[in-house]
C-alpha positions in Angstrom: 0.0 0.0 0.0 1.6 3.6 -0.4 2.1 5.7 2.5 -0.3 7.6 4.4 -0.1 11.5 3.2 -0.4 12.3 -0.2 3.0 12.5 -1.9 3.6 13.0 -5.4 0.3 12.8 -6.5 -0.5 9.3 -5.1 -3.4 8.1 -2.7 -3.1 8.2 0.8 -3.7 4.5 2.9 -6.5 6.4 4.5 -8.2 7.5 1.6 -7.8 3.6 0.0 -8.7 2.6 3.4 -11.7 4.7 3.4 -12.9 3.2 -0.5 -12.4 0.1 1.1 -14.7 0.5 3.8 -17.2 2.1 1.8 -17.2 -0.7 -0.5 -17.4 -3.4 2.1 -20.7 -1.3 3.5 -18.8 0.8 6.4 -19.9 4.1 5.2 -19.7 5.5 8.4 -15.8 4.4 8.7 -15.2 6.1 5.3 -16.1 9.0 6.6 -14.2 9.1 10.0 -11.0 8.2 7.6 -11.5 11.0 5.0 -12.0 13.0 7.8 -8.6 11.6 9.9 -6.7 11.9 6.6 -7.5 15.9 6.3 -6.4 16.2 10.2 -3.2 15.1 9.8 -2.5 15.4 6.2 0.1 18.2 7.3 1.6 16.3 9.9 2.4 13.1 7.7 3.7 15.3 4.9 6.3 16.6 6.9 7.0 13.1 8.2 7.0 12.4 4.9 9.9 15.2 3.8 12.0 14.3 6.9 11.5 10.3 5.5 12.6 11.7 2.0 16.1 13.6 3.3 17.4 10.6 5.7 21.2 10.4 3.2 21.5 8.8 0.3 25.1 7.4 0.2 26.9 5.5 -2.3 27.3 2.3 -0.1 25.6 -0.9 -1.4 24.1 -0.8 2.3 22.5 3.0 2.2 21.1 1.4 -1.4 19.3 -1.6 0.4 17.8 0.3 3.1 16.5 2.9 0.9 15.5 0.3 -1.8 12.9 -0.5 1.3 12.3 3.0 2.9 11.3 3.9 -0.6 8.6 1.6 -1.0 6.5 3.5 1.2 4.8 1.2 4.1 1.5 2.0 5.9 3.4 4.0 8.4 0.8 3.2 11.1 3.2 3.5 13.8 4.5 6.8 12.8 1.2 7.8 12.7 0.1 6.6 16.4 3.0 8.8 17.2 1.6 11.5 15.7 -1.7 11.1 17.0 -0.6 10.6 20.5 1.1 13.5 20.0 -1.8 15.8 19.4 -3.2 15.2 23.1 -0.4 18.1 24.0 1.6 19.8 21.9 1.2 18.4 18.5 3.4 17.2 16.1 6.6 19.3 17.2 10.2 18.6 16.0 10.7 16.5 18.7 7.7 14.0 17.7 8.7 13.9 14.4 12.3 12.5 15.1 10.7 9.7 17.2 8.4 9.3 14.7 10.5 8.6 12.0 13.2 6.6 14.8 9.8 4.2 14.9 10.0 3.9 11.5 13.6 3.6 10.9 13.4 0.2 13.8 10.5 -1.4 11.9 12.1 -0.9 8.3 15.6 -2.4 10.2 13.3 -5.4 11.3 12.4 -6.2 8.1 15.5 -6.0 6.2 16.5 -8.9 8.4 13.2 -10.5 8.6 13.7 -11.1 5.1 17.0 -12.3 5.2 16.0 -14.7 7.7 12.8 -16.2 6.2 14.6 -15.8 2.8 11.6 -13.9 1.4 11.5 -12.9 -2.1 9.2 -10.3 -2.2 8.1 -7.3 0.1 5.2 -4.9 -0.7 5.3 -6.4 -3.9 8.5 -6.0 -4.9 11.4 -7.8 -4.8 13.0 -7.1 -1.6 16.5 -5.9 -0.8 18.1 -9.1 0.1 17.3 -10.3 -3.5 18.4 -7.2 -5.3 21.6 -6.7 -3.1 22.4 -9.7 -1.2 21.5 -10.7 2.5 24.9 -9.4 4.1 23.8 -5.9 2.5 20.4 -6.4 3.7 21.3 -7.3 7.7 24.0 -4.6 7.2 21.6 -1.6 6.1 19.3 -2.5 8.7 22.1 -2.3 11.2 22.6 1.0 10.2 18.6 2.4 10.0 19.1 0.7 13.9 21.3 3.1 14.7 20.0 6.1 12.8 17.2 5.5 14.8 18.3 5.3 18.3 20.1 8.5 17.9 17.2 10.0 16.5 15.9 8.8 20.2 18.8 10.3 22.1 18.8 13.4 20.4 15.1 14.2 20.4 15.6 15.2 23.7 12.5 13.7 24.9 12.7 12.0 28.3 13.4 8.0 28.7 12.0 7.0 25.4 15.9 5.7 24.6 15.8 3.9 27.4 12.2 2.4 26.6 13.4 1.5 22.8 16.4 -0.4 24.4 13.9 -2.5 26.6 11.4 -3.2 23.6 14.4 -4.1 21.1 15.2 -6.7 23.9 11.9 -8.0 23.4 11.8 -8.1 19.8 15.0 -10.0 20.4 13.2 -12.6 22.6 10.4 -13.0 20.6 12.6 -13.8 17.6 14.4 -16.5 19.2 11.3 -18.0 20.7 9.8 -17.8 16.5 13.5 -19.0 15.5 13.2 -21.8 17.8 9.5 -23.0 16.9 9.8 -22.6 13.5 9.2 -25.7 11.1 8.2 -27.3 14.2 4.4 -27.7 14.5 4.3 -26.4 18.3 0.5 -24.8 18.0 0.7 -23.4 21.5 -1.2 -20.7 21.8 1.0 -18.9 24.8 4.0 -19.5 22.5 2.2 -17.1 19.9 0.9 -14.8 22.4 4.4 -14.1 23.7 6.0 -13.8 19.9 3.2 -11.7 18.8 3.7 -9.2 22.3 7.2 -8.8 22.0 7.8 -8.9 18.2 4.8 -6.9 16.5 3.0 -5.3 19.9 5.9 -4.5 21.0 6.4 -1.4 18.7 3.1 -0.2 18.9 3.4 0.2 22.6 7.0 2.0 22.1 5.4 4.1 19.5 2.1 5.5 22.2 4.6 5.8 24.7 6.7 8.1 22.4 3.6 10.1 21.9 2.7 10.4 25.3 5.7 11.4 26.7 6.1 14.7 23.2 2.9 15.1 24.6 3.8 15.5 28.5 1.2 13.5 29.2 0.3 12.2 32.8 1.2 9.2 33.6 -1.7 7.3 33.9 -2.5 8.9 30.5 0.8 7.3 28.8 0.1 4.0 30.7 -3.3 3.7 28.9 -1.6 4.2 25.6 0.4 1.9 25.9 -2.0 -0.8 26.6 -4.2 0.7 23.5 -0.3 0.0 21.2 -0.6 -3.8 23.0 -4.2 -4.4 21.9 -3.6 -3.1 18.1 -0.6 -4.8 17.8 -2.4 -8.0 18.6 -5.3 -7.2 16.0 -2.6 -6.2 13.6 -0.9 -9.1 13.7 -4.0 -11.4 13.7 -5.3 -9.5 10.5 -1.7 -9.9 9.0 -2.3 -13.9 9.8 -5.7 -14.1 8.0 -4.2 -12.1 4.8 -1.6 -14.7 4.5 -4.9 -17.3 3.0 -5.6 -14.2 0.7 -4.7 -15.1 -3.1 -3.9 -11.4 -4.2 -3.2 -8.0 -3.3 -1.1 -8.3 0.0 2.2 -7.6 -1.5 3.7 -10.9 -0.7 3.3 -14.8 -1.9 0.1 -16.6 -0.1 0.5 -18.8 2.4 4.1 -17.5 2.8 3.7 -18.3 6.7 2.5 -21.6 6.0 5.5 -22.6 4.1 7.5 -21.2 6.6 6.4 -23.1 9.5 5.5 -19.7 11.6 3.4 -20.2 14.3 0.2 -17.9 13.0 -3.6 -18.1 14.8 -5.0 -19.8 12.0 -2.6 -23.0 12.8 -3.1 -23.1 15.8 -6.9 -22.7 15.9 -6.7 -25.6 13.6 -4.3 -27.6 15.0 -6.5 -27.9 18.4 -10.0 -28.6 15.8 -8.5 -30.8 13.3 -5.4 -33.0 15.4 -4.9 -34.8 12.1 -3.5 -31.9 10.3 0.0 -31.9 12.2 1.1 -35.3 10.1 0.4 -33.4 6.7 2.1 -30.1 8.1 5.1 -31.9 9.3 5.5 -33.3 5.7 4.7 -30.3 4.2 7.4 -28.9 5.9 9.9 -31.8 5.6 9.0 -31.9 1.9 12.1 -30.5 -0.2 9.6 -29.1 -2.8 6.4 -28.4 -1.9 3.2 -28.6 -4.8 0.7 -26.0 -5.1 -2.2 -28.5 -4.9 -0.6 -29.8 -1.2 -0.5 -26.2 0.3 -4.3 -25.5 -1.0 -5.8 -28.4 0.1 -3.8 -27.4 3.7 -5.0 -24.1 3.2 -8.6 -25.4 2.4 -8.7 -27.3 5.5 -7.7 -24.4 7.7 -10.6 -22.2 6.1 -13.0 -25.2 6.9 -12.7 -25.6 10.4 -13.4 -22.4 11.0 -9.7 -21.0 12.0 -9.9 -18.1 10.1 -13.6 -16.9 11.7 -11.3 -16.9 14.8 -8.8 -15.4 14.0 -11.3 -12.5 12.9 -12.9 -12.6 15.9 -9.5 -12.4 17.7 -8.9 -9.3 16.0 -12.1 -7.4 17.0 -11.8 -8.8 20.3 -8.0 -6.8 20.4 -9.4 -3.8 19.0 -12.9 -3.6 20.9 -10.5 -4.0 24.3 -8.3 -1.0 22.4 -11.0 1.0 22.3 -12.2 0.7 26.0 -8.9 1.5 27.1 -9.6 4.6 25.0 -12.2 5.3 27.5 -9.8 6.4 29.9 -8.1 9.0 28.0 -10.1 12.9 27.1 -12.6 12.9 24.7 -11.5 14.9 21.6 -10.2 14.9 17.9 -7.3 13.2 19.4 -9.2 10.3 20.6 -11.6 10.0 18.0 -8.4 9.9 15.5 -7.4 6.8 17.3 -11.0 5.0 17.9 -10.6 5.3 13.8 -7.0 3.7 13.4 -8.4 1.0 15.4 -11.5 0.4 13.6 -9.6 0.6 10.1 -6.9 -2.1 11.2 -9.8 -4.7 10.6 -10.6 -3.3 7.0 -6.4 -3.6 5.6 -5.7 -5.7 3.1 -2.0 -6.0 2.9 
């Protein structure tokens, strides 16, 4: 999808998030998104122009990263910043830089996501580790790392470093505990729980906390942000899992989890209703060369028992808890701005 402001002439996510909801009869969500999208449509280009001038260097490494950075993501978690932000201040210089730090750390994760999952495609496009090798792909994520964390240190703001540092650790953990499941058919619902919360949540929460704290925000105020990140990074994650049984239009090969062996909700729903899969998933995964017909009629079987329905109804579960911890904060634009991010994280489609 292309990023969320509109930048050289392109649609914002917000206004193809708003079609989308229109067409799938959530006229009402249309609106709140058009409306969202004019809000911070100043904000996000100015994210946008501070994106645009991180340095271009002549290293194969500053090539890779920007052969990513230049495909334009959602930039959802820049955008929670920038929300979060609004409760105070606004988007001032010093959000910005944590704003684009956030973005800098999730672009760094997957330059060596794909390197390790030896993907072949990222938002529909060949990704960097294909075009310039994986040592240049881990090595210009190394460096958006850093970029990032002393974007961090020198925003000034007050123990958001220190915060990054502690959720890095966790992305590290969850990782390992991925690394260490994967190809195994494991199906354990707290193992997927804890890689989901450190891995994907684990950003969002940095990102409301970096908000909150621009913002000078009380601290019971930050401390219900954060749990709003944790409950959108769950339904973010579990939409990301139901997507990977889409045919088209996600920006990456279907069932690209499946063939991975990644522990995602619809495996493991279907693991505890159908016990006889795990035989045919172990040889799937076993299997040198997997056929098409062998991963659909998987596939096929995990749509049938119903895995899928529940992993939508995880989803809304995540974002209908997100929104009572919303409850808790002032009523206002900047509320209301988030009540919509949460609502349109059910109607993405890539």
């Amino acid at each position: 999808m292309s990023q969320l402001a509109i930048h050289d002439g392109t649609v914002s996510v917000l206004d193809r998030l708003s079609q989308v909801s229109a067409l799938r009869g959530a006229p009402s969500l249309a609106e709140r998104l058009l409306s969202l999208d004019r809000w911070v449509r100043e904000d996000l280009g100015a994210f946008d122009q501070e994106l645009d001038a991180i340095p271009r260097g002549a290293r194969t490494i500053h090539h890779a990263a920007h052969h990513l950075l230049d495909l334009r993501g959602k930039h959802l978690r820049p955008l929670c910043v920038a929300l979060t932000s609004r409760f105070g201040a606004g988007f001032t210089e010093h959000a910005r830089s944590l704003a684009i730090a956030v973005e800098l750390v999730h672009s760094a994760t997957l330059l060596h996501d794909d390197v390790v999952d030896l993907a072949e495609r990222r938002r529909g496009q060949p990704t960097a580790c294909v075009v310039y090798g994986n040592a240049a792909s881990i090595f210009a994520g190394d460096w958006l790392l850093i970029a990032a964390l002393r974007r961090i240190r020198q925003s000034g703001v007050e123990g958001v470093l220190d915060r990054m540092l502690t959720v890095i650790d966790e992305m590290i953990v969850a990782e390992s505990v991925q690394l260490e499941r994967r190809g195994k058919i494991a199906g354990a619902r707290e193992d997927y729980f804890a890689i989901v919360e450190g891995k994907t949540a684990a950003l969002f929460r940095w990102a409301m906390i970096a908000g909150a704290r621009a913002a000078d925000l009380p601290v019971a105020a930050e401390t219900a942000l954060e749990r709003y990140g944790l409950h959108l990074g769950v339904a973010f994650q579990a939409v990301d899992d139901e997507l990977d049984y889409a045919t088209s239009g996600t920006g990456k090969d279907a069932l690209a989890d499946l063939r991975e062996g990644k522990i995602t909700f619809p495996l493991v729903v279907a693991l505890e209703r159908e016990p006889g899969l795990r035989g045919r998933l172990e040889a799937l995964l076993a299997a040198e060369e997997v056929s098409a017909d062998e991963l659909g009629a998987i596939a096929a079987a995990v749509r049938s028992c119903g895995a899928l329905v529940a992993t939508r109804a995880l989803a809304e579960e995540h974002v209908q808890r997100a929104l009572n911890v919303l409850e808790e904060l002032p009523a206002g634009p900047p509320r209301d701005a988030l009540v919509t991010v949460a609502l349109a994280s059910l109607e993405r489609q890539s």
